[in-house]
MITOR-958923 format. One record per residue: x, y, z of N, C-alpha, C, O in turn; residue in one letter. Coordinates in steps of 0.02 Angstrom, whole numbers, plus 50000, padded with zeros to 5 digits. Atoms other than C-alpha are relative to their C-alpha. Example, Ala and Ser with C-alpha at 12.3 -4.5 7.8 and 13.67 -1.06 7.14 Angstrom:
<nukes>
500454994150000506154977550390500455006050000500975005950033A
499584994149997506844994750357499615005550037499865011050045S
</nukes>
This chain:
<nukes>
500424994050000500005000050000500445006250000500925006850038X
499574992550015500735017349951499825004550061499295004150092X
500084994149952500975032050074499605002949983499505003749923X
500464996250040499565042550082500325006649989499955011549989X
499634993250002500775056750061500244998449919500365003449885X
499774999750026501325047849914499225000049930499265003149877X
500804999450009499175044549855500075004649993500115005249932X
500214993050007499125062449872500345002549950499975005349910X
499694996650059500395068449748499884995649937499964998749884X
500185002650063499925055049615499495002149987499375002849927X
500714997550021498115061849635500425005649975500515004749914X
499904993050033498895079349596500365000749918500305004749872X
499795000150075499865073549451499444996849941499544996449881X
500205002550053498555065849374499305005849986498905004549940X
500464996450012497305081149391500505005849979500185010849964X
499614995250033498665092249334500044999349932499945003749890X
499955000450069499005082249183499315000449958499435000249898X
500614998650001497095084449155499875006449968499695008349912X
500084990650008497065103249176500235000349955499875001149906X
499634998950062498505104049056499834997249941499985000849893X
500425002950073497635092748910499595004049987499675007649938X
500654996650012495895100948933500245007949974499895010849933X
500054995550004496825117148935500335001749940500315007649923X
499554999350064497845116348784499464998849936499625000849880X
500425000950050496235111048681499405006549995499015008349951X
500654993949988495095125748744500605006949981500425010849937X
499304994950036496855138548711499855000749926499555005249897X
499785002350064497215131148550499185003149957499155008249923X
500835000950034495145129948483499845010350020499635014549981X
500184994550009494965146448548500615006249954500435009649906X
499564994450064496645158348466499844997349930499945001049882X
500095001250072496125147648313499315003349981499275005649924X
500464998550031494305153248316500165009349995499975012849948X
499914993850009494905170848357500295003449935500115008649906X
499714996250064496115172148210499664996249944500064993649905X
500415004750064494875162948080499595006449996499545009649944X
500544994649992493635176548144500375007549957500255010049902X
499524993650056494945192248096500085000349951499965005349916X
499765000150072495595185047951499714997849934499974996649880X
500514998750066494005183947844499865003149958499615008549975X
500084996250051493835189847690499295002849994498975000049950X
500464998850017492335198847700499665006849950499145009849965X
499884998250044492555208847547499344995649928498954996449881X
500365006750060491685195547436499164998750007498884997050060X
500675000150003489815195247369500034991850016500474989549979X
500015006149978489625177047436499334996349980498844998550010X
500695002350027488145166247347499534998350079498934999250091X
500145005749933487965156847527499515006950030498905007450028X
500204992549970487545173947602500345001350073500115004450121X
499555000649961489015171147706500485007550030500785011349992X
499654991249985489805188047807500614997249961500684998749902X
499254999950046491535182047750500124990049991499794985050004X
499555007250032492695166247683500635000550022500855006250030X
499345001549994494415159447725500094993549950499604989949937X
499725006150031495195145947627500904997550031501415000750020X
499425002149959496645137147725500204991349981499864986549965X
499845009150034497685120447683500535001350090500855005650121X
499595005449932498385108747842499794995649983499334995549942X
499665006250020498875091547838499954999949950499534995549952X
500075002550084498805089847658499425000149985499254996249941X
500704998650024497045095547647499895006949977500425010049976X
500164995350001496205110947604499275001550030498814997550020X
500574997049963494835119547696499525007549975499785013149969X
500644994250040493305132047623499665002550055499184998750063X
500364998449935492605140147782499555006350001499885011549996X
500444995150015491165151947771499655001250090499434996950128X
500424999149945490475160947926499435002949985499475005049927X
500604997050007488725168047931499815003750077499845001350134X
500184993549925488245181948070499544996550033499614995450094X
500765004449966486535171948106500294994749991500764992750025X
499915007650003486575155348032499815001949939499575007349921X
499995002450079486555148647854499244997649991498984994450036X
500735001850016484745145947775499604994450030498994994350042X
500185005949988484615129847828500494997150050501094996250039X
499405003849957485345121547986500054994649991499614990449984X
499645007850002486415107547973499714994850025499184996350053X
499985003249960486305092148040500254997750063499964995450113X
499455002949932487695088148159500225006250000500415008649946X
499844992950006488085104948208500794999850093500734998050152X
499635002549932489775104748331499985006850060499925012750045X
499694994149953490115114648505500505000150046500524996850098X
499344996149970491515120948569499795000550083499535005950095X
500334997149939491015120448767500384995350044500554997950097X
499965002649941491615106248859500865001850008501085001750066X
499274999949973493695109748837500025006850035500565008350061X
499974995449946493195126048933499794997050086500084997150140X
500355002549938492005118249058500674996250026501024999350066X
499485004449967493405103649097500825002950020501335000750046X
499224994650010494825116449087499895001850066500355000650105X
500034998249932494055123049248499784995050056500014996050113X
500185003149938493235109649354500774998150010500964998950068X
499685002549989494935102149319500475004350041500805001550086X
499574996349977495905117049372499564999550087499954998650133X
500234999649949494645117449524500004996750056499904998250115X
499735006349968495145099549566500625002150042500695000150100X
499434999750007496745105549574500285004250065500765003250102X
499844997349960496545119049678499754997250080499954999250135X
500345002949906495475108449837500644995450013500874994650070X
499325004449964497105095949820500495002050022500804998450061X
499334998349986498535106649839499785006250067499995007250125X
500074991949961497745123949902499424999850063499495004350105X
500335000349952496255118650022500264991250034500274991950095X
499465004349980497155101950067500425001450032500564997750079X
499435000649977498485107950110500315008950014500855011449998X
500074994750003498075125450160500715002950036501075007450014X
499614996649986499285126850288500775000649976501245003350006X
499424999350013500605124050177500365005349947500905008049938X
499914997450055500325131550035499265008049988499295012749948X
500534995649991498625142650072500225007050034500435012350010X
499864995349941498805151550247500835000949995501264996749984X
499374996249989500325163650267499715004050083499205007450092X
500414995749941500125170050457500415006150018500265010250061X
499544993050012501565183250421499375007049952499355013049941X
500484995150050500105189850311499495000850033499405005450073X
500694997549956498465187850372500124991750050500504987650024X
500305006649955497965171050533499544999249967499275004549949X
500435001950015496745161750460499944993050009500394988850007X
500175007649971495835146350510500144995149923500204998949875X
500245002950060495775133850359499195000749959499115001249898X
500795001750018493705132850344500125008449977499835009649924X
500144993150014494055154350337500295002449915500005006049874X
499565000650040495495152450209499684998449928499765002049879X
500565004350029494325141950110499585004049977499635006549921X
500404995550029492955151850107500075008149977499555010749956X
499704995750036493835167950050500104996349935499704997049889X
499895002750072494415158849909499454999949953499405003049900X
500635000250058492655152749839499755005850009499575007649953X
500244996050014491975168449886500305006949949500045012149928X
499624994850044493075178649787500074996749914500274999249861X
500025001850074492895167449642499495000449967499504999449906X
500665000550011491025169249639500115009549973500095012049916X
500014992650013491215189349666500615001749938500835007449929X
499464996950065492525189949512499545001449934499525006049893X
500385001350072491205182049386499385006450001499275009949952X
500404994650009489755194749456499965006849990499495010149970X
499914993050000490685211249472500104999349926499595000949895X
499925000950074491415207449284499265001349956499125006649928X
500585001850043489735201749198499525006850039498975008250015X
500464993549963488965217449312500495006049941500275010849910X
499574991550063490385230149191499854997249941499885001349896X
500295001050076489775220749038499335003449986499245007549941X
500564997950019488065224049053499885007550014499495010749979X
500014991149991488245243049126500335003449938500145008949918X
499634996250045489375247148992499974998249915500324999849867X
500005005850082488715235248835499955005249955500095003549897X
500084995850051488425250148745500665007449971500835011049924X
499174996749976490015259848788500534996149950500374991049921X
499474998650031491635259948701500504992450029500744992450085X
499775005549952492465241248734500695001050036500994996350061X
499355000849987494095249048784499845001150076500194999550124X
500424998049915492905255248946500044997150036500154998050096X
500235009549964492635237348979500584998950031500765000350088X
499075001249980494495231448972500025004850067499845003150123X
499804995349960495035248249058499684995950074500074992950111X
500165000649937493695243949213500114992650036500134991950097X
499855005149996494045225549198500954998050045501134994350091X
499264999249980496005228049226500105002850070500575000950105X
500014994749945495605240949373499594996250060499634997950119X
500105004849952494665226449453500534993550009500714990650060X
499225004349957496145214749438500525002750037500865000150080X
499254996449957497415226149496499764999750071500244999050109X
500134996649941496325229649665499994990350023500304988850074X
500085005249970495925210049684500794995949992500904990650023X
499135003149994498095205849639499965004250091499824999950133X
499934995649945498185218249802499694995750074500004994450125X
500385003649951496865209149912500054995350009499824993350063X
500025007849990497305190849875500884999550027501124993950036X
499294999549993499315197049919499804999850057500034995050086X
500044997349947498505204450079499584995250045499454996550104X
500115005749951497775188050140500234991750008500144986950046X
499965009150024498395172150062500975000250001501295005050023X
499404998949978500295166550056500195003149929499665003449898X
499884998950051501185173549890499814994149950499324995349914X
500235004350041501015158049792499274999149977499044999649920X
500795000950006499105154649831499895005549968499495004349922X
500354991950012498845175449788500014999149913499564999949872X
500034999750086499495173049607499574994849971499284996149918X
500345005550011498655156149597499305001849992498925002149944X
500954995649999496955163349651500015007849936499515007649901X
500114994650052497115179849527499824996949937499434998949894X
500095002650078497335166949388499534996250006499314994249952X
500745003450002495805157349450499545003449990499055001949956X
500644995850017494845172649468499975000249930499514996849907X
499835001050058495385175449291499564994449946499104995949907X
500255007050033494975157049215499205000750018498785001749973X
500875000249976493095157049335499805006349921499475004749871X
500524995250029492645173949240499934995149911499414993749881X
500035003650068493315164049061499414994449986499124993949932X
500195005250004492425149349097499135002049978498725000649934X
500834997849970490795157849171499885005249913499305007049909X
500114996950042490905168048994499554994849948499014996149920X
500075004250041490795152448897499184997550034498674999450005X
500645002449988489295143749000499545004250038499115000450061X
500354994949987488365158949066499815004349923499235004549902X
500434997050047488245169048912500254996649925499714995449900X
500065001350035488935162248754499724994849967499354995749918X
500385005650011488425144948734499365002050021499035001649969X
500604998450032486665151048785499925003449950499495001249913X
500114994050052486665163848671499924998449938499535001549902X
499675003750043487395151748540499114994649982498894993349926X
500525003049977485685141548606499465001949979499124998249943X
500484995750033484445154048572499944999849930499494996949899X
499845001250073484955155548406499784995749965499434996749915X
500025006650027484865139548364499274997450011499014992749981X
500835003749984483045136748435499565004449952499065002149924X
500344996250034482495152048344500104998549935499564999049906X
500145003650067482945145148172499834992750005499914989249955X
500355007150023482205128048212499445003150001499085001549953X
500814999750001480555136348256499785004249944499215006149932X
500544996350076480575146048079500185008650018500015013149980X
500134992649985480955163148169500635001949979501114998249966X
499234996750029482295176548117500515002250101500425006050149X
499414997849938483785176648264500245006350014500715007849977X
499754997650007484065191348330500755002550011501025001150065X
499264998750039485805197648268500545001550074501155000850076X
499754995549912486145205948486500354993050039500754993650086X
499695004049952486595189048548500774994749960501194991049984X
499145002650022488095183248427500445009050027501025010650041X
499324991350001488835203148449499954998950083500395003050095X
499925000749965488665199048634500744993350026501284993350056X
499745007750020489325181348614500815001149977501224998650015X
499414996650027490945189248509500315005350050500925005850048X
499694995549963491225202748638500334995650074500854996950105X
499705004149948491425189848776500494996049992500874994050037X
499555006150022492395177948680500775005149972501335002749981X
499554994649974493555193748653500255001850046500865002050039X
499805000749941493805196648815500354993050038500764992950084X
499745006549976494165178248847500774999549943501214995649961X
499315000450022495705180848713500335002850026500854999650035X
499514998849989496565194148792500154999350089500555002650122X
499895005249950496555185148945500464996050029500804995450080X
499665007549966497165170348932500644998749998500794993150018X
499134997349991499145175548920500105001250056500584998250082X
499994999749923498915181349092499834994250048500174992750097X
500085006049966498205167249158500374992949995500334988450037X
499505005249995499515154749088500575001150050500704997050094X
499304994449971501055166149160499635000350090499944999650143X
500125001649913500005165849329499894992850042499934992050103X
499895007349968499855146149351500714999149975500854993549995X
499584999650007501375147349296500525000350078500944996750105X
499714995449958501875158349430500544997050052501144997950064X
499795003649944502105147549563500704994050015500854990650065X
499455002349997503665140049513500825004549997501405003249982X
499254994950007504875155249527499665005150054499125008050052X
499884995549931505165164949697499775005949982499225008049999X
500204996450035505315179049590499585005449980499635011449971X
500494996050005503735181149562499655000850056499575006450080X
500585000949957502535174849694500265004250068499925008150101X
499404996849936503985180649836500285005250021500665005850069X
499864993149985504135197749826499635006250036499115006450069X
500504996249954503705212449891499465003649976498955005550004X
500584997350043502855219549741499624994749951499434995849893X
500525006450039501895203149684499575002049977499404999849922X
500834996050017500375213149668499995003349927499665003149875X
499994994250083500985225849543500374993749957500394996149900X
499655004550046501845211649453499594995549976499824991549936X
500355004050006500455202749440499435004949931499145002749881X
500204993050002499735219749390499944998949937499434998349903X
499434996250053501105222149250499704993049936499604993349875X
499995004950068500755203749172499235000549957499194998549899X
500465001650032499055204949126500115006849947499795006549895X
499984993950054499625223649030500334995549929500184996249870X
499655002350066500855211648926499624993749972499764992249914X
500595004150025499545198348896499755006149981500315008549970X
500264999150053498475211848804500465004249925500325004249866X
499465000650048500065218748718500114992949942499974993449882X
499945002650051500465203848634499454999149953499495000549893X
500475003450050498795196248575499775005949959499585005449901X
499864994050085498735215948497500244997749936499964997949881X
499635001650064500005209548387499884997049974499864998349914X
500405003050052499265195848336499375001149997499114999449944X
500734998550058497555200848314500095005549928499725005849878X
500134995950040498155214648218500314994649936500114994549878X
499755005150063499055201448110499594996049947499644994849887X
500505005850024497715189948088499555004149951499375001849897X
500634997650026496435204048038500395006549924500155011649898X
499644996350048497965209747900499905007449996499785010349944X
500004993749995497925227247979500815002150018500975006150062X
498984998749986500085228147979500194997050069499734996750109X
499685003249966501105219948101500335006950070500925008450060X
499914996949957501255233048265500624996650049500564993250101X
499365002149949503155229848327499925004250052500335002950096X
499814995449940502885243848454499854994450060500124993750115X
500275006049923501975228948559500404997250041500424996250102X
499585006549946503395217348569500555007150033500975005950076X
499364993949970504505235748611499685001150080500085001550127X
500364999949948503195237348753499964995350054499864995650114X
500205007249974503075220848790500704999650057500585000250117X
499404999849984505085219448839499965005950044500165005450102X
499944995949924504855234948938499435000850052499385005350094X
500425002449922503505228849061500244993750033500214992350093X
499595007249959504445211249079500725004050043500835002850103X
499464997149959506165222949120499555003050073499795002150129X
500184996249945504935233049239499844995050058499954996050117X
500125006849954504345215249313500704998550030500775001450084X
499365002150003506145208549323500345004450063500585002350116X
499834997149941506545224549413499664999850080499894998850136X
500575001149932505115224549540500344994450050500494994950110X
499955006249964505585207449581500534999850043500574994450072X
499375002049982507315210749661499795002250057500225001350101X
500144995949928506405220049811500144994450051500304988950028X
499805005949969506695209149955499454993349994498854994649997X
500325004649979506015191649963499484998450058499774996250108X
500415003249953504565187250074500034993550003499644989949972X
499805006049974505355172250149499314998250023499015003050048X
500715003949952503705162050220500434995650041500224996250098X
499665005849973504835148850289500325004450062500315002850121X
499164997249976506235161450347499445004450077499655008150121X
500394994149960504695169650453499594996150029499184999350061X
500495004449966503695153650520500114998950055499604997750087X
499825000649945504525151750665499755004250062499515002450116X
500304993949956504115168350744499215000750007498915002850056X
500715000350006502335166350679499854993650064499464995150109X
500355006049972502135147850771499904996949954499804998449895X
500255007450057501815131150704499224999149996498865002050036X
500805002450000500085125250668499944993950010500394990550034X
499885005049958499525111850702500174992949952500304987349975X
499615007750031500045099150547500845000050020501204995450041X
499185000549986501845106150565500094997350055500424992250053X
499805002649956501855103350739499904991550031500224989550080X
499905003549993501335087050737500614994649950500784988749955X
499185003250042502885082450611500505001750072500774996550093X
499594996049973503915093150743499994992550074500474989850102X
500405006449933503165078750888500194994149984500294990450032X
499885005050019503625063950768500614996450014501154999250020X
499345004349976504785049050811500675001849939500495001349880X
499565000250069506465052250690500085009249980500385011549932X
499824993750008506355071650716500565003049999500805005149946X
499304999550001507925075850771500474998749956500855002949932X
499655002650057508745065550655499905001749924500315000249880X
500204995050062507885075350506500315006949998500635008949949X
499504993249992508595092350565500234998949993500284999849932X
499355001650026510125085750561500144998149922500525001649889X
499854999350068510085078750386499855003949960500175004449907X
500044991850032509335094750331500405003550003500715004849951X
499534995549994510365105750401500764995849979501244999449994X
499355003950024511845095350345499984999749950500574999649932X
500085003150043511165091350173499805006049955500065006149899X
500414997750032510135104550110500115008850018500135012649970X
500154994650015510175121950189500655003649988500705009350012X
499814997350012511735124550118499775006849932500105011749916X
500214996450051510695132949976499145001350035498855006450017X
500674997349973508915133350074500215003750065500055001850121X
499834995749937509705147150187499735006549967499695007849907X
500264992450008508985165850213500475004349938500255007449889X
499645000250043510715168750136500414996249989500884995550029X
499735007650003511325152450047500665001549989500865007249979X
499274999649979513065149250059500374996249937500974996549927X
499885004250054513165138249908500215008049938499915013349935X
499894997950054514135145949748499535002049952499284996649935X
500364998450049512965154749612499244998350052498854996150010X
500545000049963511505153049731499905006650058500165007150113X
500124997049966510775167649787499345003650045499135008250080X
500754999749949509295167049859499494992949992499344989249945X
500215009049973508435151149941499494999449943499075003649926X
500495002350058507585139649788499195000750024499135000250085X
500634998550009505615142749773499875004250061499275005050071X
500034995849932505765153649938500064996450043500015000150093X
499925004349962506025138750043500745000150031501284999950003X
499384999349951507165140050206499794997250053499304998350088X
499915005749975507705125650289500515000250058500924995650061X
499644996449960508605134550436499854994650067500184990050092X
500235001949943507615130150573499614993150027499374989549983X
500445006949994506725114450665499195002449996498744998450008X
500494997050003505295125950642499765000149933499234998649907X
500144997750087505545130950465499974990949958499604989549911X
499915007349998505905111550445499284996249998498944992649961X
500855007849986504325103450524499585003749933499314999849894X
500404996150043503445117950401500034997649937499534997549901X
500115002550072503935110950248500024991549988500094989249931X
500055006449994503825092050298499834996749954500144991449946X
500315003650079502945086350136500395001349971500884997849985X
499624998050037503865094350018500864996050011501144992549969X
499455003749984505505088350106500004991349998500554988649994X
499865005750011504935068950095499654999349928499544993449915X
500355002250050504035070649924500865001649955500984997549911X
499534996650028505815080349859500674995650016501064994449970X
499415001749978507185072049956499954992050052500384989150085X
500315007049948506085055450047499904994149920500344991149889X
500045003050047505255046749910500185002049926499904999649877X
499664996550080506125055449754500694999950019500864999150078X
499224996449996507965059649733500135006649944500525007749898X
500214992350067507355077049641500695004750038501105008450009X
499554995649943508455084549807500604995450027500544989350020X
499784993650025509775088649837500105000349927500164994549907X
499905001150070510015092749638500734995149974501264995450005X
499505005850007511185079649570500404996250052500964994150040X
499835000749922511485074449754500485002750003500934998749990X
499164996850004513085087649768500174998450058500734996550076X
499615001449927512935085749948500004992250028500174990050083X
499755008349981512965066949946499484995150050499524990150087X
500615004249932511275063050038500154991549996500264989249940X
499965005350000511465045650082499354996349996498854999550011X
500935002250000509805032350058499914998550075499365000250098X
500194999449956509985028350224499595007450040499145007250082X
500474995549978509435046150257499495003949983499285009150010X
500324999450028508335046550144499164994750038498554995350037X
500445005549969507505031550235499595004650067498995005550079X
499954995549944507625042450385499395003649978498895000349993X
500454994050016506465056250324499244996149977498694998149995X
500625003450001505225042950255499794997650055499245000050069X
500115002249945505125034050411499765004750043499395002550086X
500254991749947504765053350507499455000249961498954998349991X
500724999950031503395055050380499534998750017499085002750031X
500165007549965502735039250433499764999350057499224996350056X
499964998549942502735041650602499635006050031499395006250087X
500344996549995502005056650582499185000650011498765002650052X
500955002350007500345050650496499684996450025499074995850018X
500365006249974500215035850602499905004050080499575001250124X
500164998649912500245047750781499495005049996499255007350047X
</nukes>
């Protein structure tokens, strides 16, 4: 029978590799429908009574693609939709987040250098801020549907910047960027099965029953699915996030978080303007390079150690029951012997200058705190130390599984 420490990270890899399939087909399906949409010729008297045409060759085929604003005289038979690699893009991401981020709140959730929070509180901030992302949003669509769409964006952006700020000011850095890019994804998702696919619905009932569609719910339908392109650059770069100190670890996370969603609508500028053969706008990528330098700089502010600062906070109560476990002692020691020559406040190791993913392995405090991580990294893996430089032995490798162990069974 497998550790359930070790159960738990195979569940995560296999709802990760999930997220990442579903999300690469709902990406992909959507920049393709976006630049199919631009790059229509709609120039052309069309017999069909088609707004525009593309003609495109892949694999060794060629393709005749006609869109129509309503629908074509006659509906098809098998007519396809585009809906579930969004839908599964998020339950899966949602999976993702109860295994790592409400699971395992106090490791990766609660920061008590930031805000104390219970888990059940932790928790419910989270869903409630994912609920209030989709209603304040879809509340500036409909106040402003008639308004100028840069209004939208503009008030859209001016609600992420304030909720990068608020999820810094309660959650640990990691979770904050994590949650921005969920809020993010919820509003994408909630675009797709809140208003376009109905909309898409309507449509479709009104030319079976013989009636004329009106024309308000595809230009709705298109404005949301717009918004869901220049998006979703930010929201890769923020699940992203969480693998570089960098970002999640600083002191200006917020504005950096800020900065990425400006260069997510920079680029996909460039290519929409590409797609819709209105010239190729290099100022973007000139722009682009000077909000990543402005990121880059931000980032050097000091580190918000979580580890380097748990001690003073107090343990909770999973750490402290690692901290209680038979084989404790004997883990400090191979930590601190093994490992914080580079997981130190300031590491001591060559070309290492500041502790990997923010993790500092100083203390029997900072120690019991990252207990998982230390037997998933350096217990049942040999990911740690990196090419073993410092020579961990398996016996103390055994060691750290066996504290694990000991842990879950008291």
């Amino acid at each position: 029978m497998y550790d359930w420490l070790v159960l738990g990270e195979w569940a995560e890899i296999a709802a990760r590799w999930l997220h990442v399939i579903t999300a690469i087909a709902w990406i992909g399906s959507s920049f393709y429908f976006i630049a199919l949409d631009l790059g229509l010729h709609r120039d052309r008297n069309l017999a069909s009574g088609a707004d525009g045409e593309e003609w495109q060759v892949h694999g060794g085929g060629f393709y005749h693609i006609q869109k129509y604003l309503v629908a074509p005289a006659a509906m098809p038979d098998h007519l396809v939709w585009f809906k579930w690699e969004s839908y599964m893009t998020w339950l899966s991401g949602f999976l993702m987040m109860v295994l790592v981020y409400y699971l395992g709140a106090e490791l990766f959730l609660i920061d008590p250098t930031v805000l104390e929070l219970q888990t059940w509180q932790a928790v419910a901030i989270s869903l409630a801020s994912l609920a209030f992302g989709w209603l304040a949003y879809d509340q500036i669509c409909k106040r402003f549907v008639h308004a100028n769409q840069t209004v939208v964006m503009v008030a859209l952006f001016l609600v992420l910047v304030g909720m990068a700020y608020f999820y810094t000011s309660v959650f640990s850095g990691r979770a904050a960027m994590l949650h921005l890019g969920a809020f993010t994804a919820t509003i994408m998702t909630a675009n797709v099965f809140m208003i376009i696919i109905p909309n898409q619905k309507i449509v479709v009932a009104d030319l079976k029953a013989g009636r004329k569609p009106d024309p308000k719910y595809g230009k709705i339908a298109k404005q949301r699915s717009t918004h869901n392109n220049y998006l979703t650059l930010p929201v890769l770069f923020l699940m992203l996030s969480n693998h570089y100190p960098l970002v999640f670890a600083t002191q200006y996370n917020w504005i950096i978080a800020s900065l990425v969603f400006l260069m997510g609508v920079t680029i996909r500028h460039w290519f929409n303007t590409r797609h819709a053969r209105k010239g190729s706008p290099h100022w973007t990528w000139g722009l682009t390079v000077v909000l990543f330098l402005v990121i880059a700089w931000l980032s050097t502010a000091p580190l918000r150690l979580v580890s380097a600062e748990t001690e003073a906070a107090g343990l909770g109560p999973e750490a402290a029951r690692y901290a209680q476990a038979a084989g404790f002692e004997d883990v400090v020691s191979i930590v601190q012997g093994r490992c914080s020559m580079c997981h130190a406040a300031e590491p001591g190791w060559e070309g290492v200058h500041w502790p990997p993913k923010g993790v500092v392995l100083e203390t029997e405090a900072q120690i019991a705190h990252e207990a998982r991580r230390i037997a998933l990294q350096a217990g049942y893996s040999h990911a740690m130390p990196p090419g073993n430089l410092s020579y961990m032995e398996p016996e103390e490798r055994q060691a750290i599984i066996a504290w694990v162990r000991a842990a879950a069974e008291g």
